[in-house]
MARBADREN-12488 format. One record per residue (C-alpha): chain; x negated, y, z negated. Coordinates in Angstrom, 1 decimal, always signed. Last residue first. Example, Ala and Ser with C-alpha at 12.3 -4.5 7.8 and 13.67 -1.06 7.14 Angstrom:
! residues 2
+-----+--------+--------+--------+
! mol !   east !  north !     up !
+-----+--------+--------+--------+
!   A !  -13.7 !   -1.1 !   -7.1 !
!   A !  -12.3 !   -4.5 !   -7.8 !
+-----+--------+--------+--------+
END
This chain:
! residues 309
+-----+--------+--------+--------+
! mol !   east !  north !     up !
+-----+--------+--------+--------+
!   A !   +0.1 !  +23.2 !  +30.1 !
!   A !   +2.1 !  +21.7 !  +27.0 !
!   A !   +4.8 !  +19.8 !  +27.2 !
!   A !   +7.9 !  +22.2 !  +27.3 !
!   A !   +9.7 !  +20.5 !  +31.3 !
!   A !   +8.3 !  +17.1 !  +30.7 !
!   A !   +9.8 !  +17.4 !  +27.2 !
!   A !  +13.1 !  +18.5 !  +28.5 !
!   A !  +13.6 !  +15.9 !  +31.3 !
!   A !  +13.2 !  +12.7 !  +28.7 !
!   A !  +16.2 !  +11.5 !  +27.6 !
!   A !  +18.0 !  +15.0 !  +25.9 !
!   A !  +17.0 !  +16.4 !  +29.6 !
!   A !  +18.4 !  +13.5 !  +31.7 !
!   A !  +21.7 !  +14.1 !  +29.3 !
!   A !  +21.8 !  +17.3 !  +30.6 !
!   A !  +21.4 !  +16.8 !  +34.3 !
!   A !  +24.0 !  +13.8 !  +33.8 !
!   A !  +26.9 !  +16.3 !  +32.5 !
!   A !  +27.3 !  +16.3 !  +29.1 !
!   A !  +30.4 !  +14.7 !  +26.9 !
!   A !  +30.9 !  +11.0 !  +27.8 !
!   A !  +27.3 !  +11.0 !  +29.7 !
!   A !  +26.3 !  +11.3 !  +25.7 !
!   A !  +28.3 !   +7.8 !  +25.2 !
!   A !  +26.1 !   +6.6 !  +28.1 !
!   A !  +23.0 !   +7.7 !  +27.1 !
!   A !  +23.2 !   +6.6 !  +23.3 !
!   A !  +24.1 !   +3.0 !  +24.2 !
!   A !  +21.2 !   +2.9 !  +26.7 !
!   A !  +18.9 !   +3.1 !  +23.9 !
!   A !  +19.9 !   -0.3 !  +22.6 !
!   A !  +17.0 !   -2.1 !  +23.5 !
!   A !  +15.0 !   +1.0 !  +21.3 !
!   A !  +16.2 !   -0.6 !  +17.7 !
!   A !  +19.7 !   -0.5 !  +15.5 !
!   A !  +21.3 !   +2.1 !  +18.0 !
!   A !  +24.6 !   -0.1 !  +18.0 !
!   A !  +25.8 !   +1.4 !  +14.4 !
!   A !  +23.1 !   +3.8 !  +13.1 !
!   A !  +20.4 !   +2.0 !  +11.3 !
!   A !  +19.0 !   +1.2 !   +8.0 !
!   A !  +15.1 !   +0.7 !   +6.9 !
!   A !  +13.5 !   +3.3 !   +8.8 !
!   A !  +10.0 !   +3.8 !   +9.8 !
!   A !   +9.9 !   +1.4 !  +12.5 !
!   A !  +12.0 !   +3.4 !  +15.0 !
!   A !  +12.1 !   +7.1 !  +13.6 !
!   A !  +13.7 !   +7.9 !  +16.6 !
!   A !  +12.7 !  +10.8 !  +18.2 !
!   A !  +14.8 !  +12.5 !  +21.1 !
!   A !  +15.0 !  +15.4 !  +22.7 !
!   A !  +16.7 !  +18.6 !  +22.7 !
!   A !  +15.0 !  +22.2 !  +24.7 !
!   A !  +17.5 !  +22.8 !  +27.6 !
!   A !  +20.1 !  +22.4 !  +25.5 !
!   A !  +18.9 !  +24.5 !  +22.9 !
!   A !  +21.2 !  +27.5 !  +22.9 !
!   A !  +22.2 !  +27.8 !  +19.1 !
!   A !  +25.5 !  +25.7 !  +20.6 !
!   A !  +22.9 !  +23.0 !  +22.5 !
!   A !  +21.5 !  +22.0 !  +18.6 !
!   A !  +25.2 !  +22.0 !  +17.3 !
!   A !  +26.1 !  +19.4 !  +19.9 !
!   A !  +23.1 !  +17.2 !  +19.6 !
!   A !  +23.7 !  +17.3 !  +15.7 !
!   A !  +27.1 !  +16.3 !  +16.8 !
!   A !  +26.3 !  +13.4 !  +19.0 !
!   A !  +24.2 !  +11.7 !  +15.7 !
!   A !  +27.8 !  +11.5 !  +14.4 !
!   A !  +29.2 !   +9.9 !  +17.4 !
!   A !  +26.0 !   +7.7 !  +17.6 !
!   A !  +27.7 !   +6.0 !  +14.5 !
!   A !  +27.0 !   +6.2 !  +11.1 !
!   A !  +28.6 !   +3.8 !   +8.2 !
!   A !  +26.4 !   +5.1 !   +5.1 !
!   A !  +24.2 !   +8.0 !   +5.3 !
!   A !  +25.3 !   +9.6 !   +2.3 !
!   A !  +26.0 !  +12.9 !   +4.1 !
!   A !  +25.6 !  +12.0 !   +8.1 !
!   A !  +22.5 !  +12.5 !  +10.2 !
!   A !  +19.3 !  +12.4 !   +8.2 !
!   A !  +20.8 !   +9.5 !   +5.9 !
!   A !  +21.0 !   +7.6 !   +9.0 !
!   A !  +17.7 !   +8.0 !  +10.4 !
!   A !  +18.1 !   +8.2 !  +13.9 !
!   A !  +16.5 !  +11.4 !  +14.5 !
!   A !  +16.9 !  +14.3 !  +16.7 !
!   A !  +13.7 !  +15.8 !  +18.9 !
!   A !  +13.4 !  +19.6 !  +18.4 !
!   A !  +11.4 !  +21.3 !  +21.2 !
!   A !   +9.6 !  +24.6 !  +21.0 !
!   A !  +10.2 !  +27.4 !  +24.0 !
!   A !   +9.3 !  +30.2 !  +20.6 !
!   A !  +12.9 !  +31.4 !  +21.2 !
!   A !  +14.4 !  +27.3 !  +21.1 !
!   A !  +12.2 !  +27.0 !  +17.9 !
!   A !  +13.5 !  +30.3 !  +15.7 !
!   A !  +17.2 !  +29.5 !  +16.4 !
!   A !  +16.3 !  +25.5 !  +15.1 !
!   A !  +14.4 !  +27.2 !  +12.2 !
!   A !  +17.2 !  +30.3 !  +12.5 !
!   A !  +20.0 !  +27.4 !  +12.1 !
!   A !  +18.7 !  +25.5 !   +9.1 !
!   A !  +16.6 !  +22.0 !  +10.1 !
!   A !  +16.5 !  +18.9 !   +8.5 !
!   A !  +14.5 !  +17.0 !   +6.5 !
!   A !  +15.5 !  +18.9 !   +3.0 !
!   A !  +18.9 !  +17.1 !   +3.9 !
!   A !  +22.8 !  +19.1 !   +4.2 !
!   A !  +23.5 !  +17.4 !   +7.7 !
!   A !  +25.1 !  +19.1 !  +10.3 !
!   A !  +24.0 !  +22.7 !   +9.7 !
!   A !  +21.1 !  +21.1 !   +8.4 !
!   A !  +20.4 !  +20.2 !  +11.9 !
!   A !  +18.2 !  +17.1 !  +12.8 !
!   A !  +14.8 !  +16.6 !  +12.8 !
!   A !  +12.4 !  +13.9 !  +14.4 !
!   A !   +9.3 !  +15.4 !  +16.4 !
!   A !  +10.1 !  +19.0 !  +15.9 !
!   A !   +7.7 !  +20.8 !  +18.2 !
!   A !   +5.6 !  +24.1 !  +18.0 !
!   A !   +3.3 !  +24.9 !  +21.0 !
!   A !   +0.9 !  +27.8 !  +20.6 !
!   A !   +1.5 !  +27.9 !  +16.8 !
!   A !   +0.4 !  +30.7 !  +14.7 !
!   A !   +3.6 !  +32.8 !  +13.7 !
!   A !   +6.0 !  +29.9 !  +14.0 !
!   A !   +3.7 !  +27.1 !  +12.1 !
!   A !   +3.8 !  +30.2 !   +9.4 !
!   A !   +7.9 !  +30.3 !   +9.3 !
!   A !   +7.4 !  +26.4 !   +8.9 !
!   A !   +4.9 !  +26.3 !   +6.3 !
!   A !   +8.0 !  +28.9 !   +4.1 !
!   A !  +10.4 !  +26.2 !   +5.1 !
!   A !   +9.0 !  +22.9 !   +4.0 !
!   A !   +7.1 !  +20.7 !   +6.1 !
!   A !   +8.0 !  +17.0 !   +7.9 !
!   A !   +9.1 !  +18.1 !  +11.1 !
!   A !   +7.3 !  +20.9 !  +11.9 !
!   A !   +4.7 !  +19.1 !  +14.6 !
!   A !   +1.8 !  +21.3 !  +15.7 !
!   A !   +1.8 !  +19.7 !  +19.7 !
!   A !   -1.9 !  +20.2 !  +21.0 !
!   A !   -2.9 !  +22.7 !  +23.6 !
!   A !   -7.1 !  +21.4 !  +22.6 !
!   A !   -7.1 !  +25.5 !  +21.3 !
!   A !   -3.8 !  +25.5 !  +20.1 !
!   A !   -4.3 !  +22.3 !  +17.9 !
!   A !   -7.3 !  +23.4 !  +16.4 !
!   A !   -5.9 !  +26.6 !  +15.7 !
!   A !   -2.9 !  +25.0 !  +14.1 !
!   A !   -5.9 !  +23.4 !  +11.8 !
!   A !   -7.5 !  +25.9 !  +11.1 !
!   A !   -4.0 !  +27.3 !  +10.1 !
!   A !   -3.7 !  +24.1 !   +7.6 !
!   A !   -7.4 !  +24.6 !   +6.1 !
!   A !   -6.6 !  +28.4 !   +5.4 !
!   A !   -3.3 !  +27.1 !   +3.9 !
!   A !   -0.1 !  +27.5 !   +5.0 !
!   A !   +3.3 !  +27.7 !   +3.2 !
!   A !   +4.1 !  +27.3 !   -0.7 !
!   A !   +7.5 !  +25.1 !   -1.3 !
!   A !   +6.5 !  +24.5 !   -4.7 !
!   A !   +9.2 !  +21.5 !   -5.3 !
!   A !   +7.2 !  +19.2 !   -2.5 !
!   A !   +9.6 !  +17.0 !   -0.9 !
!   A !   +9.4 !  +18.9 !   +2.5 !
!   A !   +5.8 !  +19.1 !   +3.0 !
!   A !   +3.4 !  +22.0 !   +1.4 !
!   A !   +0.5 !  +22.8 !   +3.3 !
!   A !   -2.9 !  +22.2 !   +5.0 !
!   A !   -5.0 !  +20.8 !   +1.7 !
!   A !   -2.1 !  +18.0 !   +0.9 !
!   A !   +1.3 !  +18.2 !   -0.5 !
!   A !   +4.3 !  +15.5 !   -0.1 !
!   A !   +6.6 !  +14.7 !   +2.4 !
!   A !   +4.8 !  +14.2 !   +5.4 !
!   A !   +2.0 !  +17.2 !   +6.6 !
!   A !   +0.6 !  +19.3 !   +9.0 !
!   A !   +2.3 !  +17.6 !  +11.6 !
!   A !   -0.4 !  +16.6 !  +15.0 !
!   A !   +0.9 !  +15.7 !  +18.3 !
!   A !   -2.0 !  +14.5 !  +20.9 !
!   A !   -3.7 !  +12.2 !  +19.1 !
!   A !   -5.6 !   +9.8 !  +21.9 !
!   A !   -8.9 !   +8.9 !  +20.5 !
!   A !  -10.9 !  +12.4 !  +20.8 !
!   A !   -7.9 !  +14.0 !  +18.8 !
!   A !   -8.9 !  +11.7 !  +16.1 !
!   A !  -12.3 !  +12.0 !  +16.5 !
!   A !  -12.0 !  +16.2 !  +15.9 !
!   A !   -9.4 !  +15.9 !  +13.5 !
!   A !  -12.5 !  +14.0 !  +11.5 !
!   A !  -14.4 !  +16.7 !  +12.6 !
!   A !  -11.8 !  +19.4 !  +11.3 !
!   A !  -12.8 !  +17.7 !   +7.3 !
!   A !  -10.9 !  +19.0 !   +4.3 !
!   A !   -9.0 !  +15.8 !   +3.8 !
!   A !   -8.9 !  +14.3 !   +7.3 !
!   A !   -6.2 !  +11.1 !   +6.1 !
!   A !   -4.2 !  +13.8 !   +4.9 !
!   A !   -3.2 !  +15.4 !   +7.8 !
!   A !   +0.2 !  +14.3 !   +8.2 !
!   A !   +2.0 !  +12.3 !  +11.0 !
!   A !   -0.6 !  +12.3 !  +13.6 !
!   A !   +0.3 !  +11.5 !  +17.3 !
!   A !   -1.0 !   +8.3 !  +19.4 !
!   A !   +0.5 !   +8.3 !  +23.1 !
!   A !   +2.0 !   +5.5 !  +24.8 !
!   A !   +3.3 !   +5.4 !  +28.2 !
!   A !   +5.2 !   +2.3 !  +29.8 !
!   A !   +5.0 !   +0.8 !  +33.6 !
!   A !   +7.2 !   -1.1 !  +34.7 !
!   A !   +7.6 !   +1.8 !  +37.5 !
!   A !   +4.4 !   +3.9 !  +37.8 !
!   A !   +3.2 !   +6.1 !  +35.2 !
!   A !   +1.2 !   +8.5 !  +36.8 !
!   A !   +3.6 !  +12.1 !  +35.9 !
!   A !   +3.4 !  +11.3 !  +32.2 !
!   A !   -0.5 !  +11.6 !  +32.8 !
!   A !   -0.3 !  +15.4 !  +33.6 !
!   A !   -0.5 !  +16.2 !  +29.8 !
!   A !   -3.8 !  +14.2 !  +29.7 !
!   A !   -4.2 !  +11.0 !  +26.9 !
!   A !   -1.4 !   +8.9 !  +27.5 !
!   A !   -2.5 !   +4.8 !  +26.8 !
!   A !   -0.9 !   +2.7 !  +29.4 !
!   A !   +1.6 !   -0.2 !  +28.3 !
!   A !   +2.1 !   -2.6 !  +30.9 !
!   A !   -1.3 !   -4.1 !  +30.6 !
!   A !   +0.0 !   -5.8 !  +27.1 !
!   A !   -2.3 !   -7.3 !  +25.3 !
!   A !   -5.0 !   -4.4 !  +25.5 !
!   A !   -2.5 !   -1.5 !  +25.0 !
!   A !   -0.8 !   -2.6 !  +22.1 !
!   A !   -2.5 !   -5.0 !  +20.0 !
!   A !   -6.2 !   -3.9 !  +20.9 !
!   A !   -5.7 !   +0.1 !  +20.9 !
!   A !   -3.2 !   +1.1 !  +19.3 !
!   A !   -4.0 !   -1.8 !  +16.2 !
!   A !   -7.2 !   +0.1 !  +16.0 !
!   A !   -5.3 !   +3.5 !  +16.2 !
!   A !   -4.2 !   +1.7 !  +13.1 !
!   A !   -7.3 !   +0.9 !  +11.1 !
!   A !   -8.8 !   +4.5 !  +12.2 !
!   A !   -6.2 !   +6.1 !  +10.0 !
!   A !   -6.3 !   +3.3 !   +7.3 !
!   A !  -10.8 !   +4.5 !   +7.7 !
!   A !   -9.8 !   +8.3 !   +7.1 !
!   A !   -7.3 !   +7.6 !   +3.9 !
!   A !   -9.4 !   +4.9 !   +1.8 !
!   A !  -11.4 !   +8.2 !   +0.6 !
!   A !   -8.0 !   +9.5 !   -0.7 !
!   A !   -6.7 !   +6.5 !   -2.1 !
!   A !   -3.5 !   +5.2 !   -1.0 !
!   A !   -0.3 !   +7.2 !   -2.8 !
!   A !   +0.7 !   +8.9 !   +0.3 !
!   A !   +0.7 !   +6.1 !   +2.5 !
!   A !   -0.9 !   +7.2 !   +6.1 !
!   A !   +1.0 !   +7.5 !   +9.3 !
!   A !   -0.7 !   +7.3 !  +12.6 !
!   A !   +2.2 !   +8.0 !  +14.9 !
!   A !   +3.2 !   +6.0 !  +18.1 !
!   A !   +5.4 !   +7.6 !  +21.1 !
!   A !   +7.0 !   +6.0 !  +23.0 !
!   A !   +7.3 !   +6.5 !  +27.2 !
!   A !   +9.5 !   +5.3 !  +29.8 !
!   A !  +11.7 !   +3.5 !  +27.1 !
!   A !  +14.2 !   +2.3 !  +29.5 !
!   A !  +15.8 !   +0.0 !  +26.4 !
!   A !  +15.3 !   -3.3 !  +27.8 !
!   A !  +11.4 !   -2.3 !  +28.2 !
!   A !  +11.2 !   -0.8 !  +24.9 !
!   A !  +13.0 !   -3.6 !  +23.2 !
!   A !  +10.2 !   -6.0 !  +24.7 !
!   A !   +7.4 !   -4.2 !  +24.1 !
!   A !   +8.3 !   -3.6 !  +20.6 !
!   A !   +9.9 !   -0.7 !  +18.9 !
!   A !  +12.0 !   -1.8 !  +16.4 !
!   A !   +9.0 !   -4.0 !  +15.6 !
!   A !  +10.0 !   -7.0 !  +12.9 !
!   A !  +11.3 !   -9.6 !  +16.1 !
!   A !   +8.0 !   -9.2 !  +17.4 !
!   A !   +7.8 !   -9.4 !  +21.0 !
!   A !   +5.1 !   -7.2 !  +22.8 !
!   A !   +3.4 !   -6.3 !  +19.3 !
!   A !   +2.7 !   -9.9 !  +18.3 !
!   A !   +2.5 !   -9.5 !  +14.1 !
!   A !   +0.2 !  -11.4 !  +12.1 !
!   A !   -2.9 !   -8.5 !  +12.9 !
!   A !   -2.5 !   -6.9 !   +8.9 !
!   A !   +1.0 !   -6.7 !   +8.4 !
!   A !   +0.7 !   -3.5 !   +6.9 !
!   A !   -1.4 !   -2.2 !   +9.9 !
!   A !   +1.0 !   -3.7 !  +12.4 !
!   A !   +4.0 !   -1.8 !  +10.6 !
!   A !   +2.3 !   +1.1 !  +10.3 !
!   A !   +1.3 !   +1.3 !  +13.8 !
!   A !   +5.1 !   +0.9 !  +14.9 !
!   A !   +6.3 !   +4.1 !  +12.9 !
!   A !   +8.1 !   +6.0 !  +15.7 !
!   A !   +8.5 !   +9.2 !  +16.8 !
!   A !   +8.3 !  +11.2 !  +20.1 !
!   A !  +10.7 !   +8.9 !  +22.3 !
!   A !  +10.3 !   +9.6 !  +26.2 !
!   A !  +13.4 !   +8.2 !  +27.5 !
!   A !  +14.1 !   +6.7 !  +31.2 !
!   A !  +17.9 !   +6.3 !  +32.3 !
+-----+--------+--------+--------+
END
């Protein structure tokens, strides 16, 4: 079954290593060619994702650095892999085939600047979260005590994103920035969250978020990050993982679930979902409990149904 993947942390990885890594088969890359092809990855996602403690005038140029690495390591060494830049261009991949679109995992590499948002969206970004973790000029993230929503800069930036009918991704921001993504955002998505309900972590999401998301037509993508899915995050299976699927369909989102990894930015698995060749594992243990028009959606259906127009 094919999967559209919204999250993964590949472009880091390449960055970091500084050109000694082979996307299409290095063993490092959860998400290389390879895996994605024995996994029926129809289409990955890659985020440009920034270290929070790099210098701030050293942010911009890493950001170009990696949609660098997009560009020559993984689309121009392997022909295979073609670049997503139009909403309509999930419905050109041919078979063998694999799409790739470049989304923004925080804003800090723009500091105060929309025509350095401009460029990037000009490049490929698509899919653009205010913030990770920490604080920046848009808004507060999740690890950020002052939980303060919004800035002028961050709903310029939503603005942005509505007007080019780019994704504003929740994922990473705390909970009064997400009630104001919800009252400005055209097309709200959770790129890799999983229910708080579930899972009692400041990445997750409480029951009117995910409530507030499905009314809003918004997609939340689940994560495999193990401390994400299961308290402690120790031993986790794709039976746990299941469960935040589960919940997410009981507040009426099964026509609205997908899936993003977190391939490449995590450093401990779930038990046989250890990188995107093992994909398949998920689908059939979800076939277990959903009928195949369902699980079609979680894979890829439910995106291509919420993308934006």
């Amino acid at each position: 079954m094919n999967i559209i993947d919204l999250h993964c942390d590949a472009l880091m990885k390449l960055a970091d290593a500084k050109g000694k890594l082979n996307y299409a088969d290095a063993p490092e890359l959860d998400t290389n060619k390879i895996r994605l092809q024995k996994g029926g990855v129809k289409v990955q996602c890659f985020a440009i994702f920034i270290h929070p403690n790099m210098k701030a005038e050293q942010k911009f140029q890493a950001a170009l650095d990696q949609v660098d690495y997009f560009y020559n390591e993984v689309l121009a060494k392997n022909p295979e892999m073609k670049q997503i830049k139009d909403w309509n261009d999930f419905d050109q991949l041919n078979h063998g085939e694999i799409g790739a679109m470049l989304t923004l995992e925080g804003v800090d590499a723009i500091g105060n600047d929309m025509h350095k948002l401009s460029i990037l969206y000009q490049l490929g970004v698509r899919s653009v979260g205010l913030t990770w973790n920490n604080a920046n000029l848009a808004a507060d993230g999740a690890g950020e005590p002052r939980g303060a929503g919004l800035t002028a800069f961050g709903k310029e930036i939503v603005q942005f994103n509505n007007q080019h009918h780019v994704f504003t991704d929740v994922s990473h921001l705390c909970e009064q920035a997400f009630w104001d993504v919800m009252e400005y955002a055209d097309y709200p998505i959770a790129s890799h969250s999983n229910a708080r309900a579930v899972c009692d972590h400041v990445r997750n999401l409480y029951d009117q978020q995910a409530k507030a998301m499905f009314d809003r037509g918004g997609l939340i993508h689940v994560v495999f990050c193990p401390q994400f899915v299961k308290a402690g995050g120790k031993n986790v299976t794709i039976a746990d993982l299941i469960k935040h699927i589960d919940h997410f369909c009981s507040l009426g989102g099964v026509n609205q679930i997908g899936l993003g990894s977190d391939f490449d930015g995590i450093e401990t698995y779930i038990h046989n979902l250890e990188d995107s060749s093992m994909y398949q594992n998920l689908i059939n243990e979800l076939l277990k409990y959903y009928s195949e028009d369902q699980v079609k959606g979680f894979a890829y259906q439910n995106f291509l149904d919420h993308r934006p127009k």
